[in-house]
C-alpha positions as CSV (number, residue, x, y, z in Angstrom):
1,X,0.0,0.0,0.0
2,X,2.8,2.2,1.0
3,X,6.3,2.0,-0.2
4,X,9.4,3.2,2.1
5,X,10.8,6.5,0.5
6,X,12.8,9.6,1.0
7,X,9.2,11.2,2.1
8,X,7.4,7.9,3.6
9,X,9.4,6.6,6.7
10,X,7.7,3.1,6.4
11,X,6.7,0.4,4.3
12,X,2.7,-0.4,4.8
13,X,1.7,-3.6,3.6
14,X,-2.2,-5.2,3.8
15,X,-1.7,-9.3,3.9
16,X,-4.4,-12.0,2.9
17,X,-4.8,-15.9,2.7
18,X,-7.5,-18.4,2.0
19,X,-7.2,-21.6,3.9
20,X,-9.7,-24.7,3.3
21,X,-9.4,-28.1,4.6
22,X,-8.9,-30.9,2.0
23,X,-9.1,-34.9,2.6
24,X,-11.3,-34.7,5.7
25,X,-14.3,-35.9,5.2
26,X,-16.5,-35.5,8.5
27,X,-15.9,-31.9,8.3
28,X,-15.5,-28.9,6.0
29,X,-13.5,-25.7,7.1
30,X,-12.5,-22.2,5.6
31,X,-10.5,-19.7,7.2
32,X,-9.8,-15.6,6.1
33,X,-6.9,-14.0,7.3
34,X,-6.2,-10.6,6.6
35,X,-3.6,-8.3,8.2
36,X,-2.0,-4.7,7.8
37,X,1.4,-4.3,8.8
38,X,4.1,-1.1,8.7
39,X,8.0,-1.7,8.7
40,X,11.0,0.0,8.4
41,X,14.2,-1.1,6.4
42,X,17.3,-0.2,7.7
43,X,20.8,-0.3,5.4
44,X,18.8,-1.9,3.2
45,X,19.5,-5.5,5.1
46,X,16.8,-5.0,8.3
47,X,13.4,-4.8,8.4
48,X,11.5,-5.5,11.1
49,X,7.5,-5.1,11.3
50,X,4.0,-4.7,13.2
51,X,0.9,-5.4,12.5
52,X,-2.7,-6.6,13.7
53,X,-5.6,-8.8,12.1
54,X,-7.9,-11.3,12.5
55,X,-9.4,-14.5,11.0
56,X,-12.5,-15.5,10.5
57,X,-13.0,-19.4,10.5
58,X,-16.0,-21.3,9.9
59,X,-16.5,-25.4,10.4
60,X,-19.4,-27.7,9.5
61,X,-20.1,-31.5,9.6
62,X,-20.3,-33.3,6.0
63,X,-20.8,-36.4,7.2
64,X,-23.9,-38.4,9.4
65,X,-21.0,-40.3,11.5
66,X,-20.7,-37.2,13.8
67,X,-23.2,-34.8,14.9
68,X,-21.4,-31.3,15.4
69,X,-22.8,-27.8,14.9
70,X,-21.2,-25.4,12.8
71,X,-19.1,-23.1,14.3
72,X,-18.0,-19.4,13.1
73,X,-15.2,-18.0,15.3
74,X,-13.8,-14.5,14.5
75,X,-10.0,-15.0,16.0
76,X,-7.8,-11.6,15.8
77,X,-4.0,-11.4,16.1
78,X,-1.0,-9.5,16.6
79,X,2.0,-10.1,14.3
80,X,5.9,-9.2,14.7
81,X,8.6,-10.2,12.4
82,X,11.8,-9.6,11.4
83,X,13.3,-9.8,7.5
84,X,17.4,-9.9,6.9
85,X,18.6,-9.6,3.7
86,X,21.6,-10.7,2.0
87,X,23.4,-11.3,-1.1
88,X,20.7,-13.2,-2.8
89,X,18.5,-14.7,0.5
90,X,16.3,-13.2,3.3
91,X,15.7,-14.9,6.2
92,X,12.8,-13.9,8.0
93,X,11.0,-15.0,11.6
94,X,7.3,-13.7,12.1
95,X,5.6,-14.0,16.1
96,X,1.4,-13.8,15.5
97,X,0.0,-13.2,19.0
98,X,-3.5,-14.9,18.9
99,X,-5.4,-18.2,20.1
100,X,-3.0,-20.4,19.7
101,X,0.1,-18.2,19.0
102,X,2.3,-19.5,16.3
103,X,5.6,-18.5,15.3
104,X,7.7,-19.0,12.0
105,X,11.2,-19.0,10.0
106,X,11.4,-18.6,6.5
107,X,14.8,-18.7,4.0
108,X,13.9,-16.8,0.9
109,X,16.1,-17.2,-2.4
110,X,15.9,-13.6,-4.1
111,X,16.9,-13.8,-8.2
């Protein structure tokens, strides 16, 4: 959305993802995640970021072997990360703050 520049001091970036459940077959879920987060790059090698979101999750039965309601939760989150950049790979760690709290590394190849 933003882009870091002599007369923006940070990056702002608006995230999304789909996620649905495949091979299960008592139960169907999708899940929405969006975020917006704003970082800073320092000597063009550091970035870290912040940002808040939420996801919205919904579950149903597909199957008479079970008898479950469908749920819809609404689940929002905090996220912190950290990008380094080097030669031609970023690493990068993220922290999201929500139920459950998850955290995750990434190695990037940049051509």
């Amino acid at each position: 959305m933003l882009r870091q520049s002599e007369t923006t001091p940070v990056t702002l970036a608006l995230r999304g993802a789909y996620t649905k459940t495949l091979c299960v077959e008592d139960m169907d879920m999708h899940a929405v995640t969006a975020d917006v987060a704003a970082g800073r790059t320092f000597r063009d090698l550091i970035t870290p970021y912040l940002g808040l979101g939420a996801d919205g999750v919904v579950a149903r039965e597909t199957s008479s072997a079970v008898n479950l309601k469908t749920e819809t939760q609404f689940v929002p989150h905090a996220v912190g990360g950290l990008d380094v950049r080097f030669w031609h790979v970023a690493l990068g760690g993220e922290l999201q703050v929500a139920a459950p709290t998850t955290f995750q590394l990434q190695v990037t190849a940049l051509f």
